[in-house]
C-alpha positions as CSV (number, residue, x, y, z in Angstrom):
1,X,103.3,84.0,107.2
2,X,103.8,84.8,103.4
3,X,101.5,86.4,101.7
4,X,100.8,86.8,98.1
5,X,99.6,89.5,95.6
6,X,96.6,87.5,94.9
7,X,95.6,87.1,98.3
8,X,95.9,91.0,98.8
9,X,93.8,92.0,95.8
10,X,91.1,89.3,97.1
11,X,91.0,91.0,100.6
12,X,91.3,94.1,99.3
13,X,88.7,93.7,97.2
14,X,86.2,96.6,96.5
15,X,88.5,99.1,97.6
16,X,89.7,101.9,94.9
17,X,89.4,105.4,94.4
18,X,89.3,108.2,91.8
19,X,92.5,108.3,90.9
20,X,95.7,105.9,90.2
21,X,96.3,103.2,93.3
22,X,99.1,100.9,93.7
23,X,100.0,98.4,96.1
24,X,103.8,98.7,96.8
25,X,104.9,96.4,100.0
26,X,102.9,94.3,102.2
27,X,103.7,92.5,105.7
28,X,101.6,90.6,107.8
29,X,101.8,89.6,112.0
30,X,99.4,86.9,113.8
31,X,96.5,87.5,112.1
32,X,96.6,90.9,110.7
33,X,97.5,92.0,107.5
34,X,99.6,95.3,106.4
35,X,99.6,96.8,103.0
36,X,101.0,99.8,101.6
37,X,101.5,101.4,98.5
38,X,100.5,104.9,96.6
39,X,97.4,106.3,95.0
40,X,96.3,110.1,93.7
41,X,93.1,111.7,94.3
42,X,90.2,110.8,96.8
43,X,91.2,107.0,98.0
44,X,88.5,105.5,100.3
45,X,89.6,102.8,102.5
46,X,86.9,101.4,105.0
47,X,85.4,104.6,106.4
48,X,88.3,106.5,105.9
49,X,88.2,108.5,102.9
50,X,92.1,109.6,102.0
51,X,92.5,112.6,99.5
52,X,95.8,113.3,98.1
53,X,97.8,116.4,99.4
54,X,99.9,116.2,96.5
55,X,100.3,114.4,93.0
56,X,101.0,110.6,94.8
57,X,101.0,110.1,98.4
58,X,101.7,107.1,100.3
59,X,98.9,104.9,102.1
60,X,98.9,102.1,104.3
61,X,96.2,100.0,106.4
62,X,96.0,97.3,109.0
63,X,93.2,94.6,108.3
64,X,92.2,91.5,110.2
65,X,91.9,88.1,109.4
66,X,88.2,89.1,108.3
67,X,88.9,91.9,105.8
68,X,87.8,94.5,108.5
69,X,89.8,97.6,108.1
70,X,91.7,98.6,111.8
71,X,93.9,101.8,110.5
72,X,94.3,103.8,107.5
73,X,97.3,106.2,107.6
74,X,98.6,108.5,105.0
75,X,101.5,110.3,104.5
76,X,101.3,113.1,101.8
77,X,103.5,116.1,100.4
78,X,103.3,118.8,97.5
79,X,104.7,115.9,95.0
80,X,105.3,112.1,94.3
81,X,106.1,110.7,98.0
82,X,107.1,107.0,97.8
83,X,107.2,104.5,100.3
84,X,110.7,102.2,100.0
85,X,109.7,99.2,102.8
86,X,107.6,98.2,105.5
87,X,108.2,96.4,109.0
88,X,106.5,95.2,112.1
89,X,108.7,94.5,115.5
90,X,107.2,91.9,117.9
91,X,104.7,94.2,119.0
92,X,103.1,94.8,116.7
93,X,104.2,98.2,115.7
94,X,104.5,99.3,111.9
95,X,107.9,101.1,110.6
96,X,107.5,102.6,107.1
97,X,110.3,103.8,105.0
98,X,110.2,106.2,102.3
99,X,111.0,109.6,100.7
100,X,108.9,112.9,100.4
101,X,109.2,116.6,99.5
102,X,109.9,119.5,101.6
103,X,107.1,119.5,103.9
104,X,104.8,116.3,104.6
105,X,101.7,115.5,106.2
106,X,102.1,111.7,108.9
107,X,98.3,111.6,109.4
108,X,97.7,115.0,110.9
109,X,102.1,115.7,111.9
110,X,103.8,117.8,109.9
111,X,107.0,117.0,109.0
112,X,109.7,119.8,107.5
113,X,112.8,119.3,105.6
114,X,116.1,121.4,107.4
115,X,118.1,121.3,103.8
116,X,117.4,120.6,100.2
117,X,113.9,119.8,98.4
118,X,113.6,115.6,99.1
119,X,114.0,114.2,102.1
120,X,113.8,110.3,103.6
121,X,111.8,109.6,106.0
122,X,111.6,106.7,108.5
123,X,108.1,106.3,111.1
124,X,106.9,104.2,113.3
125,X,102.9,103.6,114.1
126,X,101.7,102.3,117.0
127,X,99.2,99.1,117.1
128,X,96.2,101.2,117.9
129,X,97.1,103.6,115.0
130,X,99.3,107.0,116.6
131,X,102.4,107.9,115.2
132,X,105.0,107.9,117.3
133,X,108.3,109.0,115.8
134,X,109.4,110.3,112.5
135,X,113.6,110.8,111.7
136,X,114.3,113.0,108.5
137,X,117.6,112.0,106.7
138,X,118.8,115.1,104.6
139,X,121.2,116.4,102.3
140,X,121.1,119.0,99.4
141,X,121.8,116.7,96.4
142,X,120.5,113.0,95.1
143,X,119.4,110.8,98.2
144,X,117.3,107.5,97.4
145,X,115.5,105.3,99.9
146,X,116.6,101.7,99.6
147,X,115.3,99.0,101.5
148,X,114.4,98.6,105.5
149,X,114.9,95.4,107.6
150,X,114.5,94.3,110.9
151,X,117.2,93.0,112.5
152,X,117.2,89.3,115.0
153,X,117.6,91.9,117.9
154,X,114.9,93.9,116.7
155,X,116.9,96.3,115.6
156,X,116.3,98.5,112.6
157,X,119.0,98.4,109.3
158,X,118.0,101.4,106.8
159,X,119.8,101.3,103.0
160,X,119.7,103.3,99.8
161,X,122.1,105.3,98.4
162,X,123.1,109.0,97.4
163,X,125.5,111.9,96.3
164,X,127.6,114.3,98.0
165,X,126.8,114.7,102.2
166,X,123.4,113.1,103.5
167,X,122.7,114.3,107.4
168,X,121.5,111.2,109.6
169,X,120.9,112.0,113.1
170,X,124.3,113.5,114.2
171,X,126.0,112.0,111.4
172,X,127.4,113.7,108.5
173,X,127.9,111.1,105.9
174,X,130.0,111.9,102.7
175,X,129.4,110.0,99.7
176,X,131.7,107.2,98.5
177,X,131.2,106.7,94.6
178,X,128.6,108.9,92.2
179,X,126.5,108.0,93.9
180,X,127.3,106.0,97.2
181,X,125.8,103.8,99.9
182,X,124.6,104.5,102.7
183,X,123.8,102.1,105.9
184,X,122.2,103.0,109.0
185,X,120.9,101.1,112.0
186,X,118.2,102.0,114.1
187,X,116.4,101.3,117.8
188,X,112.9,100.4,117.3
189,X,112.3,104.2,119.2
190,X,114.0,105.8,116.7
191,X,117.6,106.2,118.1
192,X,120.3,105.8,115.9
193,X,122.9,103.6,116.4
194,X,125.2,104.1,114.0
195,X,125.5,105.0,110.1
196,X,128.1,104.2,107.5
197,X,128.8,105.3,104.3
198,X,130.4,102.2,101.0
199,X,131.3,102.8,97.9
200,X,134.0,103.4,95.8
201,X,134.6,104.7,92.6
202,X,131.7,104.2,90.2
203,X,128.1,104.3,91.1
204,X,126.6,102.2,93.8
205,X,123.1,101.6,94.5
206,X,121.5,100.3,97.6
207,X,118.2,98.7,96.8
208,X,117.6,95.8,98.9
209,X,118.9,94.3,102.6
């Protein structure tokens, strides 16, 4: 079903912390609800209280039909982290899409970068809350996460764009305009399938799929 800002802010209602919050993407499957977005400082959700690793982290919860908060995850690194999309498969599962700096924090995982300062990430949560899989796309210069879909085969398509060589999986990609697109698809565990680089000459910006 859709769902609208209003409706979020309604059921969301009462919930804000110290800092700055922002509500970024949202999803919903059967009767739950899934919201993401950013905030800075101490960030209670239900009877999770989230406090910022860095100057903006990422946070996202799972709420039922009641307003009743089932998971509150964060994912949190020395500056702005950003989360790009959200999906659920069929099951239920939650895929989040997004960029952070040189270390980060999924819940209690840490994450490293293998090259340059900003990495992408893309995750997948389980229905009763664990992480189960984090990939890394790399690359020393500009890399930008774009937009995240789920395929009719539930299959995962990851976009955005950057400049010079970004490292997905196995795959050395080398930009195709200043800067390029790049395209990847995904199983929903985590394998990739394949990933493409489009462009030409010019700049080219993937921000939605």
């Amino acid at each position: 079903p859709n769902v609208s800002h209003s409706q979020v802010w309604s059921s969301l209602e009462g919930i804000g912390g110290a800092g700055d919050e922002a509500v970024v993407e949202m999803t919903s499957i059967e009767e739950e609800l899934l919201v993401g977005g950013t905030f800075s400082g101490s960030f209670p959700l239900g009877s999770t209280v989230l406090n910022s690793i860095g100057q903006r982290d990422v946070w996202i919860l799972r709420q039922d039909e009641e307003g009743e908060i089932l998971q509150a995850h964060q994912i949190g690194s020395e500056e702005d982290d950003v989360l790009a999309s959200m999906e659920t498969d069929g099951f239920g599962n939650l895929y989040a899409f997004g960029e952070f700096w040189f270390e980060a924090f999924f819940d209690t995982t840490l994450v490293e970068l293998d090259k340059g300062s900003k990495g992408i990430y893309l995750s997948r949560f389980s229905t009763d809350g664990k992480l189960d899989w984090v990939n890394v796309i790399s690359g020393k210069a500009l890399k930008v996460a774009g937009d995240m879909a789920m395929g009719p085969a539930e299959d995962l398509y990851a976009s955005g764009y950057f400049s010079d060589t970004l490292s997905i999986g196995d795959t050395l990609l080398v930009a195709k305009g200043d800067p390029g697109l790049f395209l990847s698809k995904w199983t929903v565990d985590g394998e990739l399938i394949w990933a493409g680089s489009y462009g030409g000459s010019g700049a080219f910006r993937a921000r939605a799929i």
